[in-house]
C-alpha positions, -999 to +999 in steps of 0.1 A: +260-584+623+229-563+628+207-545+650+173-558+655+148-552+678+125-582+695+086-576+709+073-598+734+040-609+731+029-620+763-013-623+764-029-622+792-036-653+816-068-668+804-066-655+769-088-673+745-071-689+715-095-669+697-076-633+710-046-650+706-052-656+666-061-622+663-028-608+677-008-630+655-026-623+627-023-583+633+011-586+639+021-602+601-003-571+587+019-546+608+050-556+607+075-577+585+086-603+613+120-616+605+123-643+626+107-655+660+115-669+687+088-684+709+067-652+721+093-632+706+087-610+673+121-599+659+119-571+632+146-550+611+128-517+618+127-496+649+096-477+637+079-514+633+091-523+665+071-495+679+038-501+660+041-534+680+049-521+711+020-497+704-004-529+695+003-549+719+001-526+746-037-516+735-047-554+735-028-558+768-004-584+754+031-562+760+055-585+772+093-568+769+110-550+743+149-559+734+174-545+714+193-573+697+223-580+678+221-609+649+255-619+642+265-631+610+265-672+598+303-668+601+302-661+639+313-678+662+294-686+693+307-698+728+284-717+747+281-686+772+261-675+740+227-690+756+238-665+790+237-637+770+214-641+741+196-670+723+196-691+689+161-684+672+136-708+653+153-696+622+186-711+636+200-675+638+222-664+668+209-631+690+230-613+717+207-589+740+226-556+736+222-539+766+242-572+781+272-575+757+298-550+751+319-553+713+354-549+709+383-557+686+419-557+687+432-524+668+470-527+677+494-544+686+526-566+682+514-605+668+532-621+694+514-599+720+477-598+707+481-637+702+489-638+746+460-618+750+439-635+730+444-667+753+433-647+784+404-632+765+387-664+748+383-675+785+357-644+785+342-647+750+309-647+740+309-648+707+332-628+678+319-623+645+345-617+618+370-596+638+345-582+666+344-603+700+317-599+727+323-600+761+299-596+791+294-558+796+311-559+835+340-572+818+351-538+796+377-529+825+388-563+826+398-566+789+415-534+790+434-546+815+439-576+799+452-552+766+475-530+792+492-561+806+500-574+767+507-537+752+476-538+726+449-513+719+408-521+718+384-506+706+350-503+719+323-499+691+285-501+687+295-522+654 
């Protein structure tokens, strides 16, 4: 689980294919594209992220800019997954961050966490290893979800 950062490129209506080669051929020379999906750019680097930004808003091409998570190849998607995020060309599963918000289960009796658990998979996203993701309207729902069952979360940015 990682943060990445997607670039839009969005060309003009009417763009000539010509244009269009250019900007994807300037964007492998700026930056070291992990992965794609459709218009989408997705890069490691926040500084690289910008140089696109930067790019494509000079050529007029700027579609939007997304903070992502990649979760591992051992997570575990719901199919709520394609609500909040997307599964890229690579085959590699993206939450939008600004949508999700992490937690895991830091205390608690077995018997308890494993109740909660049942009323919280109803809400899940995805988890990867032993973070989950809900919807980000949903914090004060699983922490009353961890009140009703005695347990403790904890919220994170990973």
């Amino acid at each position: 689980m990682s943060i990445m950062y997607g670039v839009e490129l969005d060309p003009p209506p009417g763009a000539l294919p010509g244009l269009i080669s250019q900007l994807v051929k300037k964007t492998s020379e700026l930056v070291n594209a992990i992965d794609r999906d459709g218009k989408l750019v997705i890069v490691a680097d926040k500084d690289e992220a910008d140089s696109l930004v930067d790019y494509y808003t000079s050529k007029n091409a700027m579609g939007e800019r997304y903070t992502l998570t990649l979760l591992s190849q051992q997570s575990k998607p719901t199919p709520f997954l394609t609500d909040y995020g997307f599964t890229s060309q690579n085959n590699r599963d993206y939450l939008y961050e600004n949508m999700v918000t992490p937690f895991s289960i830091s205390k608690g009796d077995d018997e308890q966490i494993e109740m909660a658990l049942l009323q919280i998979e109803e809400h899940l996203i995805a988890t990867d290893k032993n973070i989950m993701f809900v919807d980000m309207m949903q914090k004060e729902l699983m922490e009353g979800i961890a009140r009703a069952y005695q347990i403790e979360l904890s919220f994170s940015n990973y």
